[in-house]
C-alpha positions as CSV (number, residue, x, y, z in Angstrom):
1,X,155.4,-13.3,138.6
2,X,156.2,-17.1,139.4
3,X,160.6,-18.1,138.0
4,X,159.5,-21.6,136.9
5,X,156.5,-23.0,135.4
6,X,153.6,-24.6,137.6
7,X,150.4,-26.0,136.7
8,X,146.9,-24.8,138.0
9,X,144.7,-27.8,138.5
10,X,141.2,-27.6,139.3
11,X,138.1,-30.5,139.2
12,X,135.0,-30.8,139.6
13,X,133.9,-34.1,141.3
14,X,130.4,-36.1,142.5
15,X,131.6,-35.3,146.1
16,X,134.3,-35.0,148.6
17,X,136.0,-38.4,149.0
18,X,137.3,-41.2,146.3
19,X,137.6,-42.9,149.4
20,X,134.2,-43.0,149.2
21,X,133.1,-43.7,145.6
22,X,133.2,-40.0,144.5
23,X,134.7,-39.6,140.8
24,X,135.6,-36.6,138.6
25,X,133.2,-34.9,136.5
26,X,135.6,-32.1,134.7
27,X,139.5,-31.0,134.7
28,X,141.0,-27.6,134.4
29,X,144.7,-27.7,134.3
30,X,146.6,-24.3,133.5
31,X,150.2,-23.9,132.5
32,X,151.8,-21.0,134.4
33,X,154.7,-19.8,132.4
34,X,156.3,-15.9,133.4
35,X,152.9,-15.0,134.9
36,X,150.7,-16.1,132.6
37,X,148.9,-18.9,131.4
38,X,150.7,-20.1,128.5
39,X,148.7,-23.6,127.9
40,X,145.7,-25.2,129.0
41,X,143.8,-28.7,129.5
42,X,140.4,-28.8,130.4
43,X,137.3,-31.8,129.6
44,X,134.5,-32.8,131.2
45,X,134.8,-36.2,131.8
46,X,132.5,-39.7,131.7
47,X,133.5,-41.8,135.3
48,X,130.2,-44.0,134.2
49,X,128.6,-42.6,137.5
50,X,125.4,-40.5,138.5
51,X,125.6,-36.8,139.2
52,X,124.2,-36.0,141.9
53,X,121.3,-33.3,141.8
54,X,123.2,-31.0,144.2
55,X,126.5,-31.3,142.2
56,X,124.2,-30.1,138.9
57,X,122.8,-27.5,141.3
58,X,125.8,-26.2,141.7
59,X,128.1,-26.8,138.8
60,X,125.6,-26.8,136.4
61,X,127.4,-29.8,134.9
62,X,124.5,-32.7,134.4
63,X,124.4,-36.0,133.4
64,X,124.1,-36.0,130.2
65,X,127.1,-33.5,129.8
66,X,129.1,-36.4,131.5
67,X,127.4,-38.9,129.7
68,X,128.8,-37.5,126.0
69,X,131.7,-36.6,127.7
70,X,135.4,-38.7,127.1
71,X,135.8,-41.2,129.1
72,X,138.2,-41.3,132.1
73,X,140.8,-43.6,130.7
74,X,141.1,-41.0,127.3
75,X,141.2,-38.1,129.5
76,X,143.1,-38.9,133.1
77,X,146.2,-40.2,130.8
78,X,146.2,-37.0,128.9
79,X,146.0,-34.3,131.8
80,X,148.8,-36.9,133.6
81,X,151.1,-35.9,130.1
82,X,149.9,-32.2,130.2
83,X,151.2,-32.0,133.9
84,X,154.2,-34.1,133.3
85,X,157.0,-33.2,136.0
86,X,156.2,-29.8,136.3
87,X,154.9,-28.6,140.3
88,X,151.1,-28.5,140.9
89,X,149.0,-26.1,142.8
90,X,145.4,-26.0,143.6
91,X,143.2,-23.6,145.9
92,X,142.6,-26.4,148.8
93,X,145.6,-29.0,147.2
94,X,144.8,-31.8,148.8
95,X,141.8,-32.7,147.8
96,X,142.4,-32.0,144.0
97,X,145.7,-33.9,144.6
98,X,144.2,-37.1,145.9
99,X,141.6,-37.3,143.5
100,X,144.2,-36.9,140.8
101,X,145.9,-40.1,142.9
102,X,142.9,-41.9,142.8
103,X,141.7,-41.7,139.2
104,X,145.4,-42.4,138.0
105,X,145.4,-45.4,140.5
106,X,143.0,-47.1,138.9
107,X,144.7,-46.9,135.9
108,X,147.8,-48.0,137.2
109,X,149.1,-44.9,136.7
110,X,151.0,-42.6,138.7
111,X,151.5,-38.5,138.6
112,X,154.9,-36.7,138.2
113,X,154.5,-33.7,139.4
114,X,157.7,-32.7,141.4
115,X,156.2,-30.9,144.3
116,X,152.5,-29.8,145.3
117,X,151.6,-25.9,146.4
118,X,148.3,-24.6,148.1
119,X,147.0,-21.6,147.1
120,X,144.9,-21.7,150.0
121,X,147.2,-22.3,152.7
122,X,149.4,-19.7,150.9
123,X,146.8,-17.3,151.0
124,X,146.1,-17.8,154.8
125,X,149.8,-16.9,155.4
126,X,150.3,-14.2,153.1
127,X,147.3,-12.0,153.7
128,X,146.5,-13.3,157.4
129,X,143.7,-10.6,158.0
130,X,141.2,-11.6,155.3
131,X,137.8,-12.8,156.4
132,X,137.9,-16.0,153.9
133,X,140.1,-17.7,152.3
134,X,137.2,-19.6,150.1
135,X,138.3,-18.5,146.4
136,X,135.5,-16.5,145.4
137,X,135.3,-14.2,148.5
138,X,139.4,-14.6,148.2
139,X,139.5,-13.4,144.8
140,X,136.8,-10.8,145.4
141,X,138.7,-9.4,148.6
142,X,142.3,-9.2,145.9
143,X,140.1,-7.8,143.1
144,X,140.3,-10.5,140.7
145,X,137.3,-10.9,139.1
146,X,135.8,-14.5,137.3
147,X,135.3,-14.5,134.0
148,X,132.5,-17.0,134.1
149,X,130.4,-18.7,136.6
150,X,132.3,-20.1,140.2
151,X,132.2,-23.5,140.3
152,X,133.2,-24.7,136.7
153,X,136.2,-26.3,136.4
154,X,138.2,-23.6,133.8
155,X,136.7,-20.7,136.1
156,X,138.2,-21.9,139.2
157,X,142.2,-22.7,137.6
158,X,141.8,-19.2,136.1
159,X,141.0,-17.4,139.1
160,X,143.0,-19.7,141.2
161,X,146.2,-18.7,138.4
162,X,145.6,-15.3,138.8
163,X,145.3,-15.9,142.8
164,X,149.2,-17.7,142.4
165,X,150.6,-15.0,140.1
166,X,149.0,-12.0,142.4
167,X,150.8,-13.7,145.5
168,X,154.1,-14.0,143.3
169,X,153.6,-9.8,142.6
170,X,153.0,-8.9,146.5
171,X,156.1,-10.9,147.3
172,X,158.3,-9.0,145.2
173,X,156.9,-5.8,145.8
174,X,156.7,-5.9,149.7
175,X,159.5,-8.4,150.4
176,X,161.6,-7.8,147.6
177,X,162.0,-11.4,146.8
178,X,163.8,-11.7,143.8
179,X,163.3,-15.1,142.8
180,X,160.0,-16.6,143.8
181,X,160.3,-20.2,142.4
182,X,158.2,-23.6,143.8
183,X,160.3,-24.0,147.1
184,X,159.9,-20.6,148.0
185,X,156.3,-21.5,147.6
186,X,156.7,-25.0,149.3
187,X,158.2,-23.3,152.1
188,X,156.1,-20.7,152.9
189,X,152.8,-23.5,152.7
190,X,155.1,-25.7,155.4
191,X,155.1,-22.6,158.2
192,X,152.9,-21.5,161.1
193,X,151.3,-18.4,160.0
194,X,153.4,-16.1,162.5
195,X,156.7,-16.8,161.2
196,X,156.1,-16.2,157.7
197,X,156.8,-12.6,157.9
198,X,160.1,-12.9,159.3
199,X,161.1,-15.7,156.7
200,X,160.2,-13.5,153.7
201,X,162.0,-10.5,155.0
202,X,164.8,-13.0,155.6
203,X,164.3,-14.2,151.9
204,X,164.3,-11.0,150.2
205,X,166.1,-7.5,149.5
206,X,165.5,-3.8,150.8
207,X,162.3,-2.5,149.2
């Protein structure tokens, strides 16, 4: 259970760096409302680039899928209004983050979004003693289960949402945080992993 909404952004790119040429090939962008997902975005999108044979490989998403896809300047605009000013997350945020920079960038456009969460780095700090933190082992170790294939844009939000709400349960239940909200969240992403069990227990009630 999350007190405010967030969004649940997830893409699938031609690599690992805009820095370095690499564009996005589809957009997953779920609305967390309560602790559920109340509204979603999600296109594959036409950059006007080649997809790589190992990105097909493991995606599945080819070139002509991109090729009859929206183009860039349709879709980037419209996941920018979808988002508006609500907070982000993303399992690994900072690379869906500064891809999201980059393609709006070239628009001259700039995101809103009032704050950014990892559902990685909360993960690492919540449940310390798993043996990986990479989303389908994660998800498989929490026993949420994907829907449809890994690597797919819509897949990876959903599980990645259900990762976000199922941290927002285990807070409540073992901390007996009342109100977990986006700074909570914020906050617990900023610490060293040692000190987050004494900050929860600081944060919340008697359970």
């Amino acid at each position: 259970m999350l007190d405010q909404p967030i969004v649940m952004l997830d893409f699938e790119t031609t690599g690992l760096s805009p820095a370095m040429g690499d564009r996005i090939t589809e957009v997953a962008a779920l609305r967390i409302v309560g602790g559920e997902v109340v509204e979603r975005y999600v296109s594959l999108i036409n950059c006007g680039v080649r997809i790589p044979s190992f990105i097909t490989g493991l995606t599945g998403i080819t070139q002509s899928m991109v090729d009859n896809a929206p183009p860039v300047d349709e879709v980037v605009p419209q996941l920018l209004d979808f988002i508006g000013s609500d907070p982000l997350s993303a399992h690994n945020a900072s690379f869906d983050e500064k891809f999201l920079r980059a393609e709006a960038e070239r628009l001259t456009l700039a995101p809103r979004h009032a704050s950014l969460v990892c559902s990685l780095k909360l993960s690492r700090r919540v449940f310390p003693t798993l043996g990986s933190y990479k989303l389908g082992q994660l998800s498989g170790a929490l026993g949420i289960q994907f829907r449809s294939a890994a690597h797919r844009a819509e897949a990876d939000a959903e599980v990645a949402a259900k990762l976000l709400i199922h941290i927002g349960q285990h807070l409540r239940s073992t901390y007996g945080i009342r109100q977990v909200d986006t700074d909570l969240l914020v906050s617990v992403n900023k610490l060293a992993a040692a000190k987050v069990p004494q900050f929860l227990q600081k944060r919340g009630q008697p359970v």
